[in-house]
N, CA, C and O atoms as CSV, one atom per row, in Angstrom:
chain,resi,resn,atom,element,x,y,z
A,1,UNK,N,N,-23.396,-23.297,14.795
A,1,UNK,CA,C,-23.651,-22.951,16.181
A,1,UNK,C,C,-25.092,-22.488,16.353
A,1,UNK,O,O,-25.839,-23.150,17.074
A,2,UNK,N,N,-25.593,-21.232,15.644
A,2,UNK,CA,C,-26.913,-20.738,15.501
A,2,UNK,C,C,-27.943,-22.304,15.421
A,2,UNK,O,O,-28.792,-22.371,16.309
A,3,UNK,N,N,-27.900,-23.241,14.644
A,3,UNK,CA,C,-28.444,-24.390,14.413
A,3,UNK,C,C,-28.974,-24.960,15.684
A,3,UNK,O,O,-30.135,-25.093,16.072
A,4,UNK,N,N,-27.790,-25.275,16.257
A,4,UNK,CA,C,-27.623,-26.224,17.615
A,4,UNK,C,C,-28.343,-25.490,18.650
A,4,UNK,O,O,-29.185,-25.946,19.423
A,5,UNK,N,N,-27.897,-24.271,18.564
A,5,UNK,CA,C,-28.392,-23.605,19.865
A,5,UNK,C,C,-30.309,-22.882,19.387
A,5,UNK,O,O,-31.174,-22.218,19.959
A,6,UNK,N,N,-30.225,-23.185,18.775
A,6,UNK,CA,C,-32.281,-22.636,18.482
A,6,UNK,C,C,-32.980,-23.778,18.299
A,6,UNK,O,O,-34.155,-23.727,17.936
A,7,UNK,N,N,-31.960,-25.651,18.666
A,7,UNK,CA,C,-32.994,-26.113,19.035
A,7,UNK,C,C,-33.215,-26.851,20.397
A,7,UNK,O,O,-33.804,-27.892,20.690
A,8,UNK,N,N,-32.445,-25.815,21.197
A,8,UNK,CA,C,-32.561,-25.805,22.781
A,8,UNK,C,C,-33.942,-24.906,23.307
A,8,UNK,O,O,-34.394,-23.975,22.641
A,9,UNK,N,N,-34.445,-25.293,24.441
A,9,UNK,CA,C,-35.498,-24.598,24.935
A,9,UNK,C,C,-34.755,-23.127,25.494
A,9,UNK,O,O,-33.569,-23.136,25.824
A,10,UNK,N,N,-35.465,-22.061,25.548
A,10,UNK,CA,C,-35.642,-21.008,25.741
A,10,UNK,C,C,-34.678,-21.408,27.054
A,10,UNK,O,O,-33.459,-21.536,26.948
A,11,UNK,N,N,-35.178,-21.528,27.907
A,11,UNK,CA,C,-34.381,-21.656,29.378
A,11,UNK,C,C,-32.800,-22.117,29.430
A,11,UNK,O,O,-31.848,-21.489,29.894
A,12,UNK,N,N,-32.825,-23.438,28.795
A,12,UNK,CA,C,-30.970,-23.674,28.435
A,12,UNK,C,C,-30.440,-22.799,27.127
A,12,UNK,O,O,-29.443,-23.238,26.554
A,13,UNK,N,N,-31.076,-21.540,26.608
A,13,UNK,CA,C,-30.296,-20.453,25.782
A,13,UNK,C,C,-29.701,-19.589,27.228
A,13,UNK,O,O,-28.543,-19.217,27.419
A,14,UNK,N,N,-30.858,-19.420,28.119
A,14,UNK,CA,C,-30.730,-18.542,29.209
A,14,UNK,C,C,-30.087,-18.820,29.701
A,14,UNK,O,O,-29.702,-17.922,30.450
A,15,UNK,N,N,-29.317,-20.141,29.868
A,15,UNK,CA,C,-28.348,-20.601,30.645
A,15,UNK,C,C,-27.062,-20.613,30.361
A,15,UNK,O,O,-26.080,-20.642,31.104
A,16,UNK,N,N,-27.174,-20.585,29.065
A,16,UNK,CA,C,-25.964,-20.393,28.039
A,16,UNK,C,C,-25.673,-18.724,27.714
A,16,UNK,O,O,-24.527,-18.387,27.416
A,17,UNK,N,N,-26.471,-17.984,27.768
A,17,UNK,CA,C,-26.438,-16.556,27.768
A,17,UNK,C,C,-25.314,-16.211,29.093
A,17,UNK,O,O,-24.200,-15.689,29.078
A,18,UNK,N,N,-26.231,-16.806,30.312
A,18,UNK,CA,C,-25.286,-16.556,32.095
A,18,UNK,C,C,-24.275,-17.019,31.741
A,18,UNK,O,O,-23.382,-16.171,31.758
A,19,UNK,N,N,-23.773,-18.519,31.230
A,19,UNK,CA,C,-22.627,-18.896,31.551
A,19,UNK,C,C,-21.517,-17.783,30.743
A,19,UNK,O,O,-20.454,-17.435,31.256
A,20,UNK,N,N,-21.921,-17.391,29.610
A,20,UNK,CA,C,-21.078,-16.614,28.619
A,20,UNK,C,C,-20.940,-14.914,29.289
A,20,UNK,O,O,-19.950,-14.221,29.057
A,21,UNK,N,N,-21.663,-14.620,29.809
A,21,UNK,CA,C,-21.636,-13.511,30.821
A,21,UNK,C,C,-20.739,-13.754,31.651
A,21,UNK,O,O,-19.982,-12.787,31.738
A,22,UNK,N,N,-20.405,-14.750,32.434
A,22,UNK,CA,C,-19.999,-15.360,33.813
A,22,UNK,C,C,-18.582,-15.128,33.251
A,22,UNK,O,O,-17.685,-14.579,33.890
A,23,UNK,N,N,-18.467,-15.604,31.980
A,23,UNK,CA,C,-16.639,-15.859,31.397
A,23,UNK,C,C,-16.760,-14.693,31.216
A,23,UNK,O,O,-15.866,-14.180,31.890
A,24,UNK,N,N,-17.452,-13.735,30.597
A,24,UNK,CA,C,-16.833,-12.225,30.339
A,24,UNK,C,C,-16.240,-11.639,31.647
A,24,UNK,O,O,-15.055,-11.318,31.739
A,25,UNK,N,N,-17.146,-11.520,32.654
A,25,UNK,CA,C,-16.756,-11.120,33.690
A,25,UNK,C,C,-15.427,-11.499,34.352
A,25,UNK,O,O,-14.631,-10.861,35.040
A,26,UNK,N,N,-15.464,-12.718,33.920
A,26,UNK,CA,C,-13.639,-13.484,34.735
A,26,UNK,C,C,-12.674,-12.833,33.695
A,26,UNK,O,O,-11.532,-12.633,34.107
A,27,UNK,N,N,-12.882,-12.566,32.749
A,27,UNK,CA,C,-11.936,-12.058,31.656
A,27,UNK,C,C,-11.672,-10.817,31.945
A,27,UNK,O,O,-10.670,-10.297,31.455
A,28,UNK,N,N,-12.611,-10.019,32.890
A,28,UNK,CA,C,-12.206,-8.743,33.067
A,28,UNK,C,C,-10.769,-8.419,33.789
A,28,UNK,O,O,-10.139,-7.362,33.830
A,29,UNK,N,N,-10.525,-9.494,34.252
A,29,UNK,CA,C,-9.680,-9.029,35.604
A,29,UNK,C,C,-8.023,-8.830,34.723
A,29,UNK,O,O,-7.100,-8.081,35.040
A,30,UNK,N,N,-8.093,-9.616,33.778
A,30,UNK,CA,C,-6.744,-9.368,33.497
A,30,UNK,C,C,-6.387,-8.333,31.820
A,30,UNK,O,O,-7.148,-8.306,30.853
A,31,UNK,N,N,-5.312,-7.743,31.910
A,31,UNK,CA,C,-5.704,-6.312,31.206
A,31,UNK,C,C,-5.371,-6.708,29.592
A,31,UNK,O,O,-5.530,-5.994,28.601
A,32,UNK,N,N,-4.846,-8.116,29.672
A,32,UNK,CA,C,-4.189,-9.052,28.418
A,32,UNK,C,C,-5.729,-8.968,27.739
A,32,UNK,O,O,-5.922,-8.315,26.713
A,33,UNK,N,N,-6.552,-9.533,28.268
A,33,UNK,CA,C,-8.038,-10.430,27.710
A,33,UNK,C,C,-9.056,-9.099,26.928
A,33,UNK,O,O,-10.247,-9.222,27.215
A,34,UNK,N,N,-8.748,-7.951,26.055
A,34,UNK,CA,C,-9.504,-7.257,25.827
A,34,UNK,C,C,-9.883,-7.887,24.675
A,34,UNK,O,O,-11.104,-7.990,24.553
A,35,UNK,N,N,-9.065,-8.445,23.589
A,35,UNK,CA,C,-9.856,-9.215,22.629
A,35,UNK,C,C,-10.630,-9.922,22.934
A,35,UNK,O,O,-11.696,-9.750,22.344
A,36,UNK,N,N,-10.598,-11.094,23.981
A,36,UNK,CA,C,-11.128,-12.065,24.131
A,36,UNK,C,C,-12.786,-11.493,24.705
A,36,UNK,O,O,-13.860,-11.945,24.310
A,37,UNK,N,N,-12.614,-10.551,25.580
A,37,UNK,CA,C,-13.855,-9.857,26.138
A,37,UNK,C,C,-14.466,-9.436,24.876
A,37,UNK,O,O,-15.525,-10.048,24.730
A,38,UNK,N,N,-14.242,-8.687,23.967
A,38,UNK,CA,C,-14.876,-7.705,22.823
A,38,UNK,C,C,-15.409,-9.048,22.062
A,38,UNK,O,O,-16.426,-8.773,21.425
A,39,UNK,N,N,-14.990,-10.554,21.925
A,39,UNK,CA,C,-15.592,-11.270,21.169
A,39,UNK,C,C,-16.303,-11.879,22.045
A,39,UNK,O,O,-17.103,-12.561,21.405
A,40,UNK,N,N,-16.517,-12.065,23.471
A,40,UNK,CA,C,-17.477,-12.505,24.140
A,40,UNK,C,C,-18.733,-11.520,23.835
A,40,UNK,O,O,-19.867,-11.766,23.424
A,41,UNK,N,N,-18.235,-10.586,24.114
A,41,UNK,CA,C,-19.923,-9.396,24.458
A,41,UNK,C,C,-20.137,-9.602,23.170
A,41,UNK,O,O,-21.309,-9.978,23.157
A,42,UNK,N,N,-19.571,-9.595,21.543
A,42,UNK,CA,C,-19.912,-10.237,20.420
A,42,UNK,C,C,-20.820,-11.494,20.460
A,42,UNK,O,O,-21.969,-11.545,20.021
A,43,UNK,N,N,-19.946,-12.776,21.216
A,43,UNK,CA,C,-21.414,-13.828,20.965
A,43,UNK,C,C,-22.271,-13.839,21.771
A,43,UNK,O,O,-23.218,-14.608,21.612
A,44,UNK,N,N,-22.193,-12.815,23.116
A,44,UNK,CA,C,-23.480,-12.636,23.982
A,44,UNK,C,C,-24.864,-11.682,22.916
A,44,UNK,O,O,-26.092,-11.739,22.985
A,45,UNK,N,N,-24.122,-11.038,22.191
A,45,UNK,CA,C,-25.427,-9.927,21.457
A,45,UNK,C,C,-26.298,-11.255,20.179
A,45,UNK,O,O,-27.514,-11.307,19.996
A,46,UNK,N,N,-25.261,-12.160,19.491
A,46,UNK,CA,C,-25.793,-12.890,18.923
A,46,UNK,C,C,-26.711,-14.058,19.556
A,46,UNK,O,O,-27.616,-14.649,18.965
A,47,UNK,N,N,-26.348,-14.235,20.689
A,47,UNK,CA,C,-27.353,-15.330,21.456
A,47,UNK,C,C,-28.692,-14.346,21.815
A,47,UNK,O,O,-29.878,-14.674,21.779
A,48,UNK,N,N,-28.098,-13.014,22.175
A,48,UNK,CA,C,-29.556,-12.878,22.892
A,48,UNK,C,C,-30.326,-12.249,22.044
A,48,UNK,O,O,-31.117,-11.418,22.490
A,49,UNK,N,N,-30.262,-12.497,20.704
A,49,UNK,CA,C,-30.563,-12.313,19.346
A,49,UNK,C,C,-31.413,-13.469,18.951
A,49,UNK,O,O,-32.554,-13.438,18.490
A,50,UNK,N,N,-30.676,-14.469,19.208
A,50,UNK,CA,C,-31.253,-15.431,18.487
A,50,UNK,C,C,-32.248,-16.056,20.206
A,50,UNK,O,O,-33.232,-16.600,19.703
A,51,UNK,N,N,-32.400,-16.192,21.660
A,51,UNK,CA,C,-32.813,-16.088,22.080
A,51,UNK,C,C,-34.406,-15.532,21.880
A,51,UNK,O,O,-35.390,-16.268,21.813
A,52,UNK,N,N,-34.414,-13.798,21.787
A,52,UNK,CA,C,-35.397,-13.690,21.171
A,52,UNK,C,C,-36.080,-14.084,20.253
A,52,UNK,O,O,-37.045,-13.341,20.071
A,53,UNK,N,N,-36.009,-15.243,19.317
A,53,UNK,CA,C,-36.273,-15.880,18.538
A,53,UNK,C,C,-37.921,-16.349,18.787
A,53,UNK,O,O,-38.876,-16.370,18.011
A,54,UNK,N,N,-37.786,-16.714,20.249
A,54,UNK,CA,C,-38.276,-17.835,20.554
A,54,UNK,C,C,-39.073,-17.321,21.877
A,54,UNK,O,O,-40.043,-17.951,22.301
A,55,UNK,N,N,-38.516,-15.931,22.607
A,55,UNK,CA,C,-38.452,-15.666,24.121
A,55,UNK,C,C,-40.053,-15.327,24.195
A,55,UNK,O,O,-40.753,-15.185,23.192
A,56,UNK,N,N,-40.518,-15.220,25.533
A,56,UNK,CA,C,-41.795,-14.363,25.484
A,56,UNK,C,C,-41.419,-12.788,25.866
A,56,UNK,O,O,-40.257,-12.383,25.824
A,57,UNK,N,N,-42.374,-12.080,26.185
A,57,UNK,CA,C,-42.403,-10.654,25.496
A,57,UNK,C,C,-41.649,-9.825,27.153
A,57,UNK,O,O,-41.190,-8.683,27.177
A,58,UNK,N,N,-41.705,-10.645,28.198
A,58,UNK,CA,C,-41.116,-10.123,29.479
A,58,UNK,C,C,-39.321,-10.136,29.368
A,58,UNK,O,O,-38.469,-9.260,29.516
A,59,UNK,N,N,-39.272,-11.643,29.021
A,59,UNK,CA,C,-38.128,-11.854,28.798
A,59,UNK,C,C,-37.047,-10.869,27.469
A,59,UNK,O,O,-36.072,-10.130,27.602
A,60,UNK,N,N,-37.508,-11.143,26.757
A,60,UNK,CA,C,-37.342,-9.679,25.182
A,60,UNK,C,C,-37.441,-8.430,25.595
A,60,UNK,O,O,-36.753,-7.536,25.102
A,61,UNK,N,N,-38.368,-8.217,26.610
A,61,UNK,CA,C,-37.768,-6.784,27.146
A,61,UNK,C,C,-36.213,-7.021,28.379
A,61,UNK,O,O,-35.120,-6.474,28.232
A,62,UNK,N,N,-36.500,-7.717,29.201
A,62,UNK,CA,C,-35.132,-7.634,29.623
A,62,UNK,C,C,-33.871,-8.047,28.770
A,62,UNK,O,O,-32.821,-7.423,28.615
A,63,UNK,N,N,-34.199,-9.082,28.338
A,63,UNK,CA,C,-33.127,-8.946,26.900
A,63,UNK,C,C,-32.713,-7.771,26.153
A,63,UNK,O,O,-31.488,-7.713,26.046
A,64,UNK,N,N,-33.332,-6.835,25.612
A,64,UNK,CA,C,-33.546,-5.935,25.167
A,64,UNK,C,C,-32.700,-4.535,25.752
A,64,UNK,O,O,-32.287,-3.551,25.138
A,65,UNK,N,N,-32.654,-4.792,26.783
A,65,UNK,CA,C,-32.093,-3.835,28.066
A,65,UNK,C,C,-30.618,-4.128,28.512
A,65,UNK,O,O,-29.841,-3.375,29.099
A,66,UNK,N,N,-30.429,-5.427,28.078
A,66,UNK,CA,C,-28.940,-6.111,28.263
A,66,UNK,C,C,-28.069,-6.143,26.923
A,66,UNK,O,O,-26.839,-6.177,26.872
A,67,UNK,N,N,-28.883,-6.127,25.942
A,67,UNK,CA,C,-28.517,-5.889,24.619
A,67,UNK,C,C,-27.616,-4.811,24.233
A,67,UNK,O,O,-26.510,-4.700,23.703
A,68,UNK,N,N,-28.935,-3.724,24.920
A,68,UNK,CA,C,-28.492,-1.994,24.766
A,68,UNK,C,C,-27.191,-1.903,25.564
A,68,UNK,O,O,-26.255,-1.408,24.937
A,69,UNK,N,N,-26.918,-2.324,26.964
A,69,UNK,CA,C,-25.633,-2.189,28.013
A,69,UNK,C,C,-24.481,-3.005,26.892
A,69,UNK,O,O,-23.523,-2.353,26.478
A,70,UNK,N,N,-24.614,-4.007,26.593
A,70,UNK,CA,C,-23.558,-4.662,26.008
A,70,UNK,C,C,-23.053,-4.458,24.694
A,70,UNK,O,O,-22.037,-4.938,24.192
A,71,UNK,N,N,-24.098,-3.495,24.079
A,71,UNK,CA,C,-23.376,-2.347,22.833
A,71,UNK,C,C,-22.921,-1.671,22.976
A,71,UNK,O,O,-21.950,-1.518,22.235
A,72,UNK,N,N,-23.187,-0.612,24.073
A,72,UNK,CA,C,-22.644,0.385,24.174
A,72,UNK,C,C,-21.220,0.155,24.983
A,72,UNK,O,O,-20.437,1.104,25.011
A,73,UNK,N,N,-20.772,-1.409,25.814
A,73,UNK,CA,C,-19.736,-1.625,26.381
A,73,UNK,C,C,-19.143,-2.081,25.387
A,73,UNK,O,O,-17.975,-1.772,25.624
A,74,UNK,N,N,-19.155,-2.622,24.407
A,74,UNK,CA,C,-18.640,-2.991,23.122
A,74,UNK,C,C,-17.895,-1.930,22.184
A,74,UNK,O,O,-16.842,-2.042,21.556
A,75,UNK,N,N,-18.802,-0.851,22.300
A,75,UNK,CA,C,-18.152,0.345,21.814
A,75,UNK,C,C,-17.620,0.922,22.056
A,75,UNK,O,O,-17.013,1.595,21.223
A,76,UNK,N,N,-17.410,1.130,23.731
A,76,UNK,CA,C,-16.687,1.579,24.044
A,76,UNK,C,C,-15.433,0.768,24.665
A,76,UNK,O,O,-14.714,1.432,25.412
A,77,UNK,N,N,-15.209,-0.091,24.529
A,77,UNK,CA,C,-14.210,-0.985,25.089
A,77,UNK,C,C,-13.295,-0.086,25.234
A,77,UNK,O,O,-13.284,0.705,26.178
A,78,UNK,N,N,-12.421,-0.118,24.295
A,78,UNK,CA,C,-11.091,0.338,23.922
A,78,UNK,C,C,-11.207,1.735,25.340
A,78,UNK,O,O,-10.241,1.609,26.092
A,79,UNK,N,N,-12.071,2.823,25.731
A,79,UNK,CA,C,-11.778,3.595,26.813
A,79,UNK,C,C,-12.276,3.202,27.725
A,79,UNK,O,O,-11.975,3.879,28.708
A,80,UNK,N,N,-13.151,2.136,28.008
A,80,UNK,CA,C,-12.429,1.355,29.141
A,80,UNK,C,C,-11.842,0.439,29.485
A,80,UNK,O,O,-11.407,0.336,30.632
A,81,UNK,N,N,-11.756,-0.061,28.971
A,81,UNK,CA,C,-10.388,-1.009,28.971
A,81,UNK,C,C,-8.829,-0.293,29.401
A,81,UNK,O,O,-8.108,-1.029,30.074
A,82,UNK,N,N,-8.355,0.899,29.099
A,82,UNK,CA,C,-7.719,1.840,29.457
A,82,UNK,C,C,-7.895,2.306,30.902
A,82,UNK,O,O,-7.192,3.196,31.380
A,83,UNK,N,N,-8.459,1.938,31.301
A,83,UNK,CA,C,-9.197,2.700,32.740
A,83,UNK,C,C,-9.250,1.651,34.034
A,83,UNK,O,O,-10.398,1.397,34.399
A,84,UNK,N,N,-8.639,1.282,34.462
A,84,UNK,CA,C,-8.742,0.097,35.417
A,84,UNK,C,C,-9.816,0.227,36.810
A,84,UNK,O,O,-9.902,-0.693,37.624
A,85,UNK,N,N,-10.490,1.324,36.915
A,85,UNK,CA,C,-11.286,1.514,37.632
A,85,UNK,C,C,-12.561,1.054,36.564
A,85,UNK,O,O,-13.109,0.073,37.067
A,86,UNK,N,N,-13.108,1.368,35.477
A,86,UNK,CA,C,-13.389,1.587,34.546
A,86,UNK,C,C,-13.836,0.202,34.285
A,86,UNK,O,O,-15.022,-0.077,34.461
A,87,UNK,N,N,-12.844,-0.849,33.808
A,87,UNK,CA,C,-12.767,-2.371,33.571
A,87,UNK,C,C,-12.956,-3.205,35.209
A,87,UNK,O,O,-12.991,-4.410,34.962
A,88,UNK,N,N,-13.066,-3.008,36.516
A,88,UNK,CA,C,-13.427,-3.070,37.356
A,88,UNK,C,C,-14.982,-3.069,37.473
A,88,UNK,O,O,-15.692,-3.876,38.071
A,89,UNK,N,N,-15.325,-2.008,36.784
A,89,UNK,CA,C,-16.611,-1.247,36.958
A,89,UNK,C,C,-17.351,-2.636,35.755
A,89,UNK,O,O,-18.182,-3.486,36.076
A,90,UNK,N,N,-16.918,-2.510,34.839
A,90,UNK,CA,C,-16.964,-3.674,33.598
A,90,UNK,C,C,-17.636,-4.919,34.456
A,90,UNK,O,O,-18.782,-5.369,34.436
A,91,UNK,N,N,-16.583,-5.258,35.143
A,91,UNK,CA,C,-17.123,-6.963,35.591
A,91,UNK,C,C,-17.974,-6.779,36.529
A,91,UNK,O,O,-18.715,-7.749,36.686
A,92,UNK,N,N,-18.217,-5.628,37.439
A,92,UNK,CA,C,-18.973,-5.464,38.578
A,92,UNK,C,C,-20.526,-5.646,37.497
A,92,UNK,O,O,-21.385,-6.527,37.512
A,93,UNK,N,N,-20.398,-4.501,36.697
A,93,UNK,CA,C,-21.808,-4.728,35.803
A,93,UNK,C,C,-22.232,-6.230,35.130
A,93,UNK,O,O,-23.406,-6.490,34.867
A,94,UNK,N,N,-21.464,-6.889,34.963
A,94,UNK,CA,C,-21.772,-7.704,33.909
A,94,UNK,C,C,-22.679,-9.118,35.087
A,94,UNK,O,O,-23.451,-10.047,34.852
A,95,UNK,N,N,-22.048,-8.580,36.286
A,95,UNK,CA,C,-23.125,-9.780,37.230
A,95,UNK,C,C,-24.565,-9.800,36.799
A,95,UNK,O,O,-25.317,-10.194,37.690
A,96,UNK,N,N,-25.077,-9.516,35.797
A,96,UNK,CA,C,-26.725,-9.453,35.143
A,96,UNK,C,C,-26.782,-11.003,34.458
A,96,UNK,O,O,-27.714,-11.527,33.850
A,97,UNK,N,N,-25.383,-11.565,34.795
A,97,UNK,CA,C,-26.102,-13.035,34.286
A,97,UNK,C,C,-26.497,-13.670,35.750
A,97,UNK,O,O,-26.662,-14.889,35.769
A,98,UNK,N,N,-26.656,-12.969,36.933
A,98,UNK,CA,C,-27.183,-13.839,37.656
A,98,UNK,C,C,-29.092,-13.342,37.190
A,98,UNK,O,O,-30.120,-13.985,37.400
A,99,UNK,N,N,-28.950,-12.321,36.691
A,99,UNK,CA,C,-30.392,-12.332,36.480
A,99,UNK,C,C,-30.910,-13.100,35.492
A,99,UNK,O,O,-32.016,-13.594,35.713
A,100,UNK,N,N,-30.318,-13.348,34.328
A,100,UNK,CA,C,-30.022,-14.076,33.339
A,100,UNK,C,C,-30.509,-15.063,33.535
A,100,UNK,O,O,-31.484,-15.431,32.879
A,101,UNK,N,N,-29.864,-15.929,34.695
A,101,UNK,CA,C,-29.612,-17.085,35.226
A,101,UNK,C,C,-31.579,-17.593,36.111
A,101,UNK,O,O,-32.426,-18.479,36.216
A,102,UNK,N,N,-31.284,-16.463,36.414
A,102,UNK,CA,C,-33.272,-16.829,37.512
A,102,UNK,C,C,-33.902,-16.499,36.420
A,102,UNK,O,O,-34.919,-17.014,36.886
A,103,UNK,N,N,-34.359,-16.005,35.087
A,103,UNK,CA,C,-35.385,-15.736,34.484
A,103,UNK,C,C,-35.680,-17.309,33.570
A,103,UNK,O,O,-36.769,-17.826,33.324
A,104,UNK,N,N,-34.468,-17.739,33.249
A,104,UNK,CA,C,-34.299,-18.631,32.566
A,104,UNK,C,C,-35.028,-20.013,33.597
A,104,UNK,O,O,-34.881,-21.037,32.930
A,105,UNK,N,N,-35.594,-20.283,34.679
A,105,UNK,CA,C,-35.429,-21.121,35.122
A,105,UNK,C,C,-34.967,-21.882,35.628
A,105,UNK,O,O,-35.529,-22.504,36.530
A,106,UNK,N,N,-33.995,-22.067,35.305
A,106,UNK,CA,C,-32.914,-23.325,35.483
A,106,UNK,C,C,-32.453,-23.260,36.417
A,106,UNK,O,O,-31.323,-23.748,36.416
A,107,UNK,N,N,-32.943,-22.654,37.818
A,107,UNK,CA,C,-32.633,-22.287,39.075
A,107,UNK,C,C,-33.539,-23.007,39.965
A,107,UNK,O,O,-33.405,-23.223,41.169
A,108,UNK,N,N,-34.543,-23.366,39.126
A,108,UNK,CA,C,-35.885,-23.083,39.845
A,108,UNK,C,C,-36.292,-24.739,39.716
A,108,UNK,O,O,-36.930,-25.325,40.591
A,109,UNK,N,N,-35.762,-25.434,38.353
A,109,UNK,CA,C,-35.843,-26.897,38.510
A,109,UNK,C,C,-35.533,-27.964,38.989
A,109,UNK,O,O,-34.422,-27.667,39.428
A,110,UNK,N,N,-35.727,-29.335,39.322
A,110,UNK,CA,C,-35.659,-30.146,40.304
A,110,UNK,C,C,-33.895,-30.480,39.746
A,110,UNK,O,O,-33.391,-30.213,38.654
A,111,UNK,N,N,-33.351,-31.058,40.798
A,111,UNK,CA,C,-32.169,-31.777,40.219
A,111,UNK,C,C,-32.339,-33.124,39.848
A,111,UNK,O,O,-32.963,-33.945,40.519
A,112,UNK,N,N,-31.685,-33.382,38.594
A,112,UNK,CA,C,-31.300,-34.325,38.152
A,112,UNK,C,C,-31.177,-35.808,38.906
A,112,UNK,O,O,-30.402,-35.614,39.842
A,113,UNK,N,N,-31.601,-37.212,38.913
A,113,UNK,CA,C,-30.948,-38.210,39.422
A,113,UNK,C,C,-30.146,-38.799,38.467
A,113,UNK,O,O,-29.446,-39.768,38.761
């Protein structure tokens, strides 16, 4: 996976970062999906890991800043996840892949014919 995905441009990692954000967030809603969430925010920290690989130094700081939120929601899962205001609060935050989503470009390019 690491392979495939570091020899995509910077912008379709960014895009792949949002979309994997986008599923965490839908996963919030139901109280079954806490594994499935704890291994998402898992391959979100490894992308935006390997992201930085490659990122420039604006982008690595906001990376950097999404990194820190998604450890510390990682760690704490388990009390909120318990908390349905809490896991509410979860998906409300995790909308940072729309920022995700505009830094990366891929908003900003022509469409396809």
């Amino acid at each position: 996976m690491k392979e495939r995905f570091l020899q995509e441009d910077v912008s379709v990692r960014l895009g792949e970062l949002a979309a994997n954000l986008v599923r965490t967030k839908s996963r919030c809603q139901n109280v079954a999906n806490r594994d499935v969430v704890n291994s998402l925010i898992e391959d979100s920290l490894y992308l935006i890991e390997w992201i930085n690989l490659d990122a420039d130094v604006p982008t690595e700081t906001q990376l950097s800043s999404l990194k820190t939120q998604l450890q510390y929601w990682q760690q704490n899962l388990s009390n909120i996840w318990a908390d349905p205001t809490k896991r509410t609060n979860l998906a409300f935050e995790i909308r940072r892949s729309e920022r995700v989503l505009n830094i990366s470009g891929l908003l900003n390019e022509p469409a396809a014919s």
